[in-house]
C-alpha positions as CSV (number, residue, x, y, z in Angstrom):
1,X,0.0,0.0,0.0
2,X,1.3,3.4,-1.1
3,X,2.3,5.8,1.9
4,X,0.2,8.8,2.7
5,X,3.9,10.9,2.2
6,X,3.8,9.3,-1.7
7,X,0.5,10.6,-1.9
8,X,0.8,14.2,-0.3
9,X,4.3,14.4,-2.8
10,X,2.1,13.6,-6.3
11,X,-0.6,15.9,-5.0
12,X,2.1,18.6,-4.6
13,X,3.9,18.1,-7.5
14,X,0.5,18.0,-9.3
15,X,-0.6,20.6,-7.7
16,X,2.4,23.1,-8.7
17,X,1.9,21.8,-12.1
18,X,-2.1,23.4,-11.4
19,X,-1.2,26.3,-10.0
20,X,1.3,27.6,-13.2
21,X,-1.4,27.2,-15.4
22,X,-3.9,29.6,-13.1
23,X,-6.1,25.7,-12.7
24,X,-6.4,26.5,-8.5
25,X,-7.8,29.8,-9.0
26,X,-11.5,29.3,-8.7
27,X,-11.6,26.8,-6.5
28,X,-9.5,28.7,-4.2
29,X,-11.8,31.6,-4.2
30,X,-15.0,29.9,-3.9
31,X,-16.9,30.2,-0.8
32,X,-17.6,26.8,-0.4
33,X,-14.1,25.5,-0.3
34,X,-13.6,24.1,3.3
35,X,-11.0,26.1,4.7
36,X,-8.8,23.9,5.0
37,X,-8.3,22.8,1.6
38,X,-7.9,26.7,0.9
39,X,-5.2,26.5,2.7
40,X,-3.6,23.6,0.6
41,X,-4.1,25.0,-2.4
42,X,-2.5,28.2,-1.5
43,X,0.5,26.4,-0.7
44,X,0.4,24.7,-3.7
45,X,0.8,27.8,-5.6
46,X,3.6,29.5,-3.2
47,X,5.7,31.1,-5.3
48,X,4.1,30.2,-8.8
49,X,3.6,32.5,-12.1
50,X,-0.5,32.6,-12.4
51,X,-1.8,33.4,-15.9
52,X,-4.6,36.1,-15.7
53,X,-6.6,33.9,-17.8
54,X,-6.6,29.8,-16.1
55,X,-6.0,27.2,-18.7
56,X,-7.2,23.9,-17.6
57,X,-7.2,21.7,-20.8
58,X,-3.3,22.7,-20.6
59,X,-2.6,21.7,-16.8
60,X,-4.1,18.0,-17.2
61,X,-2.3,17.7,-20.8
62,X,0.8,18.7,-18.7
63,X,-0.2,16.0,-16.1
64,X,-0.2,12.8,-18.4
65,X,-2.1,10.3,-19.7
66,X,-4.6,9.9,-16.7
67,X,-4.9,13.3,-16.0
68,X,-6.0,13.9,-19.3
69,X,-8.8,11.4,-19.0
70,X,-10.0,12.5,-15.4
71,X,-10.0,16.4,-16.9
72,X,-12.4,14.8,-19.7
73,X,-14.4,13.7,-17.5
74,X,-14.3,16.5,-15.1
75,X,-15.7,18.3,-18.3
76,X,-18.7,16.9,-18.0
77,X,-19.2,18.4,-14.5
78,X,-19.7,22.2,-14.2
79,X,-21.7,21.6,-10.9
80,X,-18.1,21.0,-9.5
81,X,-15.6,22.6,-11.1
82,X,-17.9,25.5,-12.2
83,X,-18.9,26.5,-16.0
84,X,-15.7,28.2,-17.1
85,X,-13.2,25.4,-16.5
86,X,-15.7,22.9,-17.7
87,X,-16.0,24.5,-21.0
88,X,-12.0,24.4,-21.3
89,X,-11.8,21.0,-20.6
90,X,-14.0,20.5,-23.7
91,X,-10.4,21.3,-25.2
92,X,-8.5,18.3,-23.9
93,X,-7.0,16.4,-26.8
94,X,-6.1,12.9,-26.7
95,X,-3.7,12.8,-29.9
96,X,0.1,12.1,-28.1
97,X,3.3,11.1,-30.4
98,X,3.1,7.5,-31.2
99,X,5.0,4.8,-30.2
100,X,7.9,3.1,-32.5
101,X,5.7,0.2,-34.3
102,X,8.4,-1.7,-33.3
103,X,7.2,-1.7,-29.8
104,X,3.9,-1.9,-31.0
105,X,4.6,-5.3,-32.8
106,X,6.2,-6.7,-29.5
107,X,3.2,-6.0,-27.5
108,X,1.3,-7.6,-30.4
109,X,3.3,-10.8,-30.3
110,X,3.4,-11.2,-26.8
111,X,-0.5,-10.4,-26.3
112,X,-1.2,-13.2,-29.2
113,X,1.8,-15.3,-28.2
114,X,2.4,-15.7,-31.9
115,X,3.8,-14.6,-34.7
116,X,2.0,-11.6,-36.6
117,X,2.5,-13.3,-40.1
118,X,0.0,-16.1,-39.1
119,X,-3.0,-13.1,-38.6
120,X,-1.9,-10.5,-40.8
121,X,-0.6,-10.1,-44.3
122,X,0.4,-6.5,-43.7
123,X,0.1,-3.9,-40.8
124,X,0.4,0.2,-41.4
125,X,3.2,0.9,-39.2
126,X,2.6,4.5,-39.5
127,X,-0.9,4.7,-37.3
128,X,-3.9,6.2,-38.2
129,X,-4.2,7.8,-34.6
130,X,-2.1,7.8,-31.3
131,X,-4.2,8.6,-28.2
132,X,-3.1,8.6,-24.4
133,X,-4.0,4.9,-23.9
134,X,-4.0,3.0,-27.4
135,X,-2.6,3.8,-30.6
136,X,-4.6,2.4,-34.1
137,X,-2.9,0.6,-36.7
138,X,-5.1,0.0,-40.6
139,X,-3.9,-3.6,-41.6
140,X,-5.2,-6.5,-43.8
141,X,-5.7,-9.9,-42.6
142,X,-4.4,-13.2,-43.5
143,X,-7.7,-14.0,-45.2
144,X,-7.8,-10.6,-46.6
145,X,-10.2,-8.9,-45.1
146,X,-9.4,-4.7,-44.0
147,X,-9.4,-4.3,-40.2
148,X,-8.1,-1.4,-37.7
149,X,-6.1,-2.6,-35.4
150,X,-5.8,-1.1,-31.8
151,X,-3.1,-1.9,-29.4
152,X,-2.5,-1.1,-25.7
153,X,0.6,1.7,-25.4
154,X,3.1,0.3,-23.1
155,X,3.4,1.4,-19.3
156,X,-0.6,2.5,-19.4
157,X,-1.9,0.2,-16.7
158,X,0.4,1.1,-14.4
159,X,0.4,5.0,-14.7
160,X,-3.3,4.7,-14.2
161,X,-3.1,2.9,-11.3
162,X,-1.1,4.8,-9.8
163,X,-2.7,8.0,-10.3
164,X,-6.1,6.5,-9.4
165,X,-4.8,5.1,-6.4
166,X,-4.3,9.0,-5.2
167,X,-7.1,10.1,-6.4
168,X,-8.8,7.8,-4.1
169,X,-6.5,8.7,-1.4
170,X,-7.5,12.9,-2.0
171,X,-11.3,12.1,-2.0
172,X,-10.9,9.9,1.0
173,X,-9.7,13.1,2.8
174,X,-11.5,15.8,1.6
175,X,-14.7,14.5,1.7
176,X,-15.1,14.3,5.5
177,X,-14.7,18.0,5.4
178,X,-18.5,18.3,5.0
179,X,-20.2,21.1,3.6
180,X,-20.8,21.5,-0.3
181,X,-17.3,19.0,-0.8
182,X,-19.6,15.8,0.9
183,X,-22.8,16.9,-1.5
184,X,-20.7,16.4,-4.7
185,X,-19.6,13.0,-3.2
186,X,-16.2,13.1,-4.4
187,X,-15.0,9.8,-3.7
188,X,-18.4,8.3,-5.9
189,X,-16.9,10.4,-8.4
190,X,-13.5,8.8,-8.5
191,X,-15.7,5.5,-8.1
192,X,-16.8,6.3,-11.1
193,X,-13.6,7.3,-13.2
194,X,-12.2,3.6,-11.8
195,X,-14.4,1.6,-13.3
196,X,-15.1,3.7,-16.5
197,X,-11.0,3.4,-16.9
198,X,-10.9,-0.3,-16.3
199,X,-13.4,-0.7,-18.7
200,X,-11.3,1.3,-21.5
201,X,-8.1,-0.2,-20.5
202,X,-9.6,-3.6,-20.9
203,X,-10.2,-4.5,-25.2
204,X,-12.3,-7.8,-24.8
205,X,-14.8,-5.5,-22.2
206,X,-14.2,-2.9,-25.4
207,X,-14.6,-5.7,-28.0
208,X,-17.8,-7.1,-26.2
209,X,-19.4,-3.6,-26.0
210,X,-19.3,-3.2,-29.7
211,X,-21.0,-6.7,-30.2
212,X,-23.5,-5.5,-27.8
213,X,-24.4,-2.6,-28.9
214,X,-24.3,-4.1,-32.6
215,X,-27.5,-6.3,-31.6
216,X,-29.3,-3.8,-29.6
217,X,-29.3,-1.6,-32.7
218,X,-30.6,-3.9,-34.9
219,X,-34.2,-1.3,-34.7
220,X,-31.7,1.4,-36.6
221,X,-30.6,0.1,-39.7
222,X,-28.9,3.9,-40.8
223,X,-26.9,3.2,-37.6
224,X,-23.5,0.8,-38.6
225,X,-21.6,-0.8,-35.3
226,X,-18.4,-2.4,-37.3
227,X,-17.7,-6.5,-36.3
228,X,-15.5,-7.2,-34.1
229,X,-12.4,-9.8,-34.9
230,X,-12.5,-11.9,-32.1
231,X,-9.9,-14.4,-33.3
232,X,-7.6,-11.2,-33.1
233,X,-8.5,-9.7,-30.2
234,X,-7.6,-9.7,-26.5
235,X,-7.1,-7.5,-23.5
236,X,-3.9,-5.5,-25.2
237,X,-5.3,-5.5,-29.1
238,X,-8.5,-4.7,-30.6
239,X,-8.7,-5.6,-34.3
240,X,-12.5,-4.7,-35.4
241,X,-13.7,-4.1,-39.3
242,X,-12.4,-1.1,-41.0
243,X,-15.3,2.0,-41.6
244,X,-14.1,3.7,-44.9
245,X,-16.6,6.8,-44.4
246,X,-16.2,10.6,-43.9
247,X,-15.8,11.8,-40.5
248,X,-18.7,14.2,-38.9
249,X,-16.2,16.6,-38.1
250,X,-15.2,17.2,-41.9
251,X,-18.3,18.8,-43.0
252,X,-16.7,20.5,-46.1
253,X,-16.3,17.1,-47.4
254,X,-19.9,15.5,-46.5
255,X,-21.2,18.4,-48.6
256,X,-18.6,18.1,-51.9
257,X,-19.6,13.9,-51.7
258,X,-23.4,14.8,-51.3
259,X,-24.9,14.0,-48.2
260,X,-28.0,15.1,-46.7
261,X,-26.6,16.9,-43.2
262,X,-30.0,17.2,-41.9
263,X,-30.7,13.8,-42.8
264,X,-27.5,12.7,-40.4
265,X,-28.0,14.7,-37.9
266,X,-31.4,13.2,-37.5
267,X,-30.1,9.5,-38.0
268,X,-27.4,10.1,-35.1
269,X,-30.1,11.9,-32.2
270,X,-32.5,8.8,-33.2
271,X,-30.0,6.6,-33.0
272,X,-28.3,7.7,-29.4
273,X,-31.8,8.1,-28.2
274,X,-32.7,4.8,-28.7
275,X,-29.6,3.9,-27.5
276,X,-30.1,5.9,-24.3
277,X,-33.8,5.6,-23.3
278,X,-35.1,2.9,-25.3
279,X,-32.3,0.2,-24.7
280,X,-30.4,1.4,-21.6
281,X,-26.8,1.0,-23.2
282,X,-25.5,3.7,-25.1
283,X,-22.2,4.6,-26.7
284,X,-20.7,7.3,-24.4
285,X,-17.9,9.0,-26.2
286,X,-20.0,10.0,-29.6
287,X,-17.4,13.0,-30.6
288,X,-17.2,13.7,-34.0
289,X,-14.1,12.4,-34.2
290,X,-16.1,8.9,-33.9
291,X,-18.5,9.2,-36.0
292,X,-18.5,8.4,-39.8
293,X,-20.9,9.0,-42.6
294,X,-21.3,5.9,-44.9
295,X,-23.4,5.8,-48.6
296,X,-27.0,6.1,-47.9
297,X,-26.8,9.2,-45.2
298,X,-26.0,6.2,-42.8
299,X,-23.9,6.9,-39.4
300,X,-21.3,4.5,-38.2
301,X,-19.5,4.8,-35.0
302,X,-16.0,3.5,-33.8
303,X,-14.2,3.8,-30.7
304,X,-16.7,1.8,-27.5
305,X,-14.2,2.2,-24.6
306,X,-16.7,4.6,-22.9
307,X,-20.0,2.8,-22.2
308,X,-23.3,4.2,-20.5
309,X,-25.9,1.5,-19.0
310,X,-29.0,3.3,-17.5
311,X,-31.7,0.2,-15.5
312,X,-35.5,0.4,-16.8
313,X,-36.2,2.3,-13.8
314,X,-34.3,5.3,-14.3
315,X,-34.8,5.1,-18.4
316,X,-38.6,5.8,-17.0
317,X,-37.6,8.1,-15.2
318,X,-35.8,10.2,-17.8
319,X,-38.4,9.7,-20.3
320,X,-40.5,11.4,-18.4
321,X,-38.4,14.1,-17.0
322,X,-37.5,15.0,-20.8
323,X,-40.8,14.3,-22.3
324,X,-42.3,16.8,-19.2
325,X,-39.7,19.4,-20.4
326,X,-40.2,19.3,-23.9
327,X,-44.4,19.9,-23.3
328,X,-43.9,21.7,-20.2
329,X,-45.4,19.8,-17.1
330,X,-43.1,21.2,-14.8
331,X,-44.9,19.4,-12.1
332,X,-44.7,16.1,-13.1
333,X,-40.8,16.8,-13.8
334,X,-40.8,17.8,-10.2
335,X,-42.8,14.7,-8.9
336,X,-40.3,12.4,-10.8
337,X,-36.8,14.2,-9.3
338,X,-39.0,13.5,-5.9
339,X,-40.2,10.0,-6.5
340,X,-36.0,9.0,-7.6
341,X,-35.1,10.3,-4.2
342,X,-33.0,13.0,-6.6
343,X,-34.7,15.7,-4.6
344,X,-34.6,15.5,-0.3
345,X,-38.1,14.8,0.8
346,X,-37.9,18.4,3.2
347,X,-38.0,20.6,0.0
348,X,-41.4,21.9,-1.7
349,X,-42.3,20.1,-4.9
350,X,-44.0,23.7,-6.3
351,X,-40.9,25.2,-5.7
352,X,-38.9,22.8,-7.4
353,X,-41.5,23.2,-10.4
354,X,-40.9,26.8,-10.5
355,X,-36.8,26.2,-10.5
356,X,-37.5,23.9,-13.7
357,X,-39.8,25.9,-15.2
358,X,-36.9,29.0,-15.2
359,X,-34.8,26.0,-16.8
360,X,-37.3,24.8,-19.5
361,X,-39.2,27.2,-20.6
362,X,-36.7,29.2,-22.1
363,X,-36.2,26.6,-24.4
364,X,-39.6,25.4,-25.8
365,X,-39.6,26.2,-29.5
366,X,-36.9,27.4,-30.2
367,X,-33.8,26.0,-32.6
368,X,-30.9,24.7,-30.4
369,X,-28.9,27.1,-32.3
370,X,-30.3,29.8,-29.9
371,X,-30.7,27.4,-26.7
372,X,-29.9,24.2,-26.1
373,X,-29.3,20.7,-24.2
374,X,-25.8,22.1,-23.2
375,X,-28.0,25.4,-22.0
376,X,-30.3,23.3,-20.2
377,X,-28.0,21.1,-18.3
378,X,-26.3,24.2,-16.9
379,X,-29.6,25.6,-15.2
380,X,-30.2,22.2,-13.8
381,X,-26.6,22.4,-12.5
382,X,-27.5,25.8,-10.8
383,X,-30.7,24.3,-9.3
384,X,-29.1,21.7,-7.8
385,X,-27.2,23.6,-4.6
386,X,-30.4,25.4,-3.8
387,X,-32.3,22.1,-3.4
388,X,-29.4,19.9,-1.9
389,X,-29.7,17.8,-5.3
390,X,-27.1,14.6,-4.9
391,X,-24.8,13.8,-7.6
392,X,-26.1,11.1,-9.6
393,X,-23.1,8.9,-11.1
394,X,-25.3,7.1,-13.4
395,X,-26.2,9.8,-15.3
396,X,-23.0,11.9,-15.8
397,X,-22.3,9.8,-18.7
398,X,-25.7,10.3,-19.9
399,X,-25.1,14.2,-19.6
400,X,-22.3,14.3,-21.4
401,X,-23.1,12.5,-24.5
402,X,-26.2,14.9,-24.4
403,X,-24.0,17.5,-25.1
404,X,-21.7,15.5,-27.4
405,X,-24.5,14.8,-29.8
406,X,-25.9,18.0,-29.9
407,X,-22.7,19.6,-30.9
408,X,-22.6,17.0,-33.9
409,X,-26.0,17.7,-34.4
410,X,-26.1,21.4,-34.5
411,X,-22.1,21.5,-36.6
412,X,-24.6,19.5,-39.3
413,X,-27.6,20.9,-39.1
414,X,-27.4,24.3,-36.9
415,X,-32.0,24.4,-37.1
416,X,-31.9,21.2,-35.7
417,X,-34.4,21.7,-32.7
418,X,-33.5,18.3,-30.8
419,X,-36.9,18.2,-28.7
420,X,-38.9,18.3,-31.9
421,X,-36.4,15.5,-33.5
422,X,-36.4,13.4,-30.0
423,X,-40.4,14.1,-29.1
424,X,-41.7,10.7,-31.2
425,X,-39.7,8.4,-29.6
426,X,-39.8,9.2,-26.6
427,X,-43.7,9.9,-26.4
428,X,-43.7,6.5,-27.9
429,X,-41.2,4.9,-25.3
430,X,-43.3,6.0,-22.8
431,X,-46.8,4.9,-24.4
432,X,-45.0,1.2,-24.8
433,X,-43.4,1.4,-21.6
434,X,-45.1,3.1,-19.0
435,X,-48.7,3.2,-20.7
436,X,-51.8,0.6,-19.7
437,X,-50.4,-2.3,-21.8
438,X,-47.2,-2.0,-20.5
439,X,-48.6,-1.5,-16.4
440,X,-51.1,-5.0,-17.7
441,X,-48.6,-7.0,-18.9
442,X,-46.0,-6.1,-15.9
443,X,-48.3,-7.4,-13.7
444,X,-49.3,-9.8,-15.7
445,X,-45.9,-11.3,-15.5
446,X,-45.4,-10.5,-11.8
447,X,-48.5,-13.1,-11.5
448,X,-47.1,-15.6,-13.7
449,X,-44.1,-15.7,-11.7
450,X,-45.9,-15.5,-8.2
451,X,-47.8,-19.2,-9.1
452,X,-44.9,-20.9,-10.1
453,X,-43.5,-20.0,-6.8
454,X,-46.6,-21.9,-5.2
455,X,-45.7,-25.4,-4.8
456,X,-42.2,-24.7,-3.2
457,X,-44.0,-22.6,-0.9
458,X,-46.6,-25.2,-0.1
459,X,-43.8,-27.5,0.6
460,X,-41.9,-25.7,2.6
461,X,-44.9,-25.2,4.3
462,X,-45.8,-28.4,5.1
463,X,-42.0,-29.4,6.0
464,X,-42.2,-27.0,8.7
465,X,-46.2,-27.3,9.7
466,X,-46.8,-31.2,9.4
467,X,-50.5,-32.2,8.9
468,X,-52.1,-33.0,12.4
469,X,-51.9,-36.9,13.2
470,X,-48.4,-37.2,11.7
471,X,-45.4,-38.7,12.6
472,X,-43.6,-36.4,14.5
473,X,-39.9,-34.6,13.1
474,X,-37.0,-37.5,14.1
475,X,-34.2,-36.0,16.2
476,X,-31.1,-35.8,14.4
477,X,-28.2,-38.0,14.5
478,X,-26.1,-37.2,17.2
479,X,-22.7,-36.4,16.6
480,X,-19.8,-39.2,16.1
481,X,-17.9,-38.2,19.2
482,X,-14.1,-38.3,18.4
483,X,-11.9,-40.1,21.2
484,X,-8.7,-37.9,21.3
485,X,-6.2,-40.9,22.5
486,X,-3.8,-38.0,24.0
487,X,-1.3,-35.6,22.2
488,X,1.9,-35.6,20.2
489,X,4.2,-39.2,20.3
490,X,1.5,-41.2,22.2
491,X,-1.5,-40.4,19.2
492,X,1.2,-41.4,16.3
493,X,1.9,-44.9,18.6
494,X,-1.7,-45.6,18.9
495,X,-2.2,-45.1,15.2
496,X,0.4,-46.9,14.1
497,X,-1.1,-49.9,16.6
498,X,-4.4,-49.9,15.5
499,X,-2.9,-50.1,11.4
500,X,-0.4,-53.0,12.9
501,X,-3.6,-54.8,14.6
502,X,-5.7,-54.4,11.6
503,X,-3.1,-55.6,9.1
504,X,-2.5,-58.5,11.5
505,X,-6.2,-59.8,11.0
506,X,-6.2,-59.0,7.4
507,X,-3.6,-61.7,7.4
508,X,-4.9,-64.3,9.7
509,X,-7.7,-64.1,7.9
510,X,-6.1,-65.1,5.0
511,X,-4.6,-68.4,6.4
């Protein structure tokens, strides 16, 4: 177990690295920094060169690998590291130099344990893209076939672990600080990085994902999951189909090959939606970078490190909430944050309505070029101190592919207006779902279960209620006492008696 003097060093030295770039400003001067930790900070910056303006994105890039991934998902929470950095850490990159494909191709050989000529005919060794954790290779297959080929960088695992192991150590300390620090739970927020990052660091989780995801989306046939190679893939190298599309981001070049943008931009909210509400396992990482058009205004997505699972239960739950926004029942939206326990029971439910109504109503009608998801999220965020509003992990993925896909959506189509696009199916989600048929056929099914549970219960019923008349219960066994012949060299002599004795009449009764 690492010291708590290696941990206070890395949070130092991490901290300094914070400081130069201006990154400790605003959490220095909030008010709701325990003092405490103001106090830390301010060391951490002794003697440093602040920028007038902070630059987050910078610090964690500065920071490595893992720092880059906990800033990208730090991005995705204003409500705790406030509006302005969040938007900055929107500028995170994950491109790095690549590694020589010469220790690419060792970690190949040693993940396969065999040579690469007996499962490719050729790899690129110049990659296609070099990010902080994997690196992507284009290569054909002994069988011919074009595949992309995505291998583990070298010394990941363990620069991950490490950090993370800090990171649990920093939220284990401040959070005991009370005050706002325990409401944004930080140490379920590291929870939450840990298992997101074993999940990415792992390619047959990855691999299965993409499987997954490829049979859930069968309902979406504009929507293109590419197949995964099993027979080349394990925990260090992904090899899945190659997508020869244009990428969303290159919009110049969608429009000189003739694609409908509106048309795309339609096909990917459909397609995350149903993802998100009506199948409960979404892709999480839907940048544009990701996302490909194919012939036939189709969408295909690469890249499933980053997954989102939501239960039936809170997919109602959302439904509702957005479908409430989008035609304004601000009271049912209230009801539902109530019902989910999101809400503390001692607040008022018309107030709460009110809070979301300043949120929503803004919004209604009008193109997301003027206000948006992004928008929206933010004056939930500000809502939730006032009403003591828990973090909820399981939705900060959700949130932030929200905003992913309506920046996609809006670069394509900037009229878009996503609650008109997203309305259909998610009125018809809920009809299916939540309507009478669905409520009769849960219980339906509840019922059906209930009477094949009968006849165990009836016999364990009886076994423990015999019918009147009967013969009683019969007392168990008792025990086979064991005779302890006495300790050490005397139980070894009687032993070896007894076996001498036995053997003896073994014989005897043989003559």
């Amino acid at each position: 177990m690492t010291s708590p003097l290696v941990h206070t060093w890395r949070l130092l030295t991490w901290g300094r690295t914070l400081a130069r770039h201006g990154a400790l400003r605003g959490l220095e001067r909030d008010l709701n920094t325990p003092p405490r930790l103001r106090r830390l900070l301010r060391l951490a910056r002794l003697g440093a060169r602040v920028p007038d303006v902070p630059r987050y994105a910078d610090a964690f890039e500065a920071l490595g690998p893992a720092a880059i991934k906990f800033g990208q998902t730090l991005a995705t929470r204003p409500d705790l590291v406030g509006e302005e950095a969040a938007a900055d850490l929107l500028r995170l990159q994950d491109a790095v130099p690549p590694v020589p494909f010469a220790t690419i191709a060792q970690t190949m050989r040693a993940s396969f344990g065999r040579p690469l000529e007996t499962l490719f005919a050729s790899i690129d060794e110049i990659p296609v893209g070099a990010a902080s954790i994997a690196q992507v290779h284009r290569a054909v297959t002994t069988d011919g076939r074009h595949v992309a080929v995505k291998v583990l960088r070298p010394g990941v695992e363990e620069d991950f672990a490490r950090a993370i192991e800090t990171y649990e150590w920093a939220a284990a300390q401040i959070e005991p600080m009370g005050g706002e620090i325990a409401r944004l739970q930080p140490r379920l927020v590291i929870e939450t990085f840990k298992r997101w990052t074993a999940r990415e660091l792992n390619f047959t989780r990855e691999a299965a994902s993409a499987s997954e995801l490829a049979e859930t989306m069968t309902a979406e046939p504009n929507f293109e999951v590419p197949a995964v190679d099993w027979a080349r893939t394990t925990g260090k190298v992904l090899t899945i189909e190659w997508i020869d599309g244009i990428k969303l981001s290159n919009r110049a070049a969608l429009v000189e090959a003739g694609y409908d943008l509106p048309e795309l931009a339609r096909v990917l909210v459909h397609a995350f939606l149903r993802q998100a509400i009506a199948d409960g396992f979404f892709h999480a990482d839907m940048h544009q970078g990701n996302l490909f058009a194919l012939p036939g205004n189709r969408v295909a997505a690469i890249d499933f490190g980053i997954m989102g699972r939501i239960d039936r239960r809170a997919r109602a739950w959302l439904a509702e909430i957005l479908y409430g926004l989008i035609t304004g029942n601000y009271r049912r939206v209230a009801e539902i944050h109530f019902e989910a326990q999101y809400v503390p029971a001692h607040h008022s439910v018309e107030e709460f309505a009110t809070a979301l109504r300043a949120v929503g109503e803004p919004m209604r009608g009008l193109p997301v070029k003027d206000m948006s998801i992004g928008m929206m999220l933010d004056g939930l965020f500000g809502i939730t101190r006032d009403f003591d509003m828990v973090t909820q992990p399981h939705l900060l993925l959700l949130q932030k592919t929200m905003v992913m896909v309506e920046g996609v959506a809006t670069t394509l189509d900037p009229d878009i207006n996503l609650w008109v696009t997203a309305a259909p199916l998610v009125e018809d989600w809920i009809r299916t779902e939540l309507g009478p048929e669905a409520a009769i056929a849960d219980r339906l099914v509840a019922d059906v279960r209930t009477l094949a549970r009968l006849p165990e219960l009836v016999r364990r019923i009886e076994a423990r209620f015999p019918a009147p008349g009967g013969a009683p219960p019969r007392p168990p066994l008792r025990e086979i006492e064991r005779v302890r012949v006495g300790g050490g060299w005397r139980y070894a002599l009687a032993v070896a008696a007894g076996a001498l004795v036995g053997v003896a009449g073994m014989l005897l009764a043989g003559w």
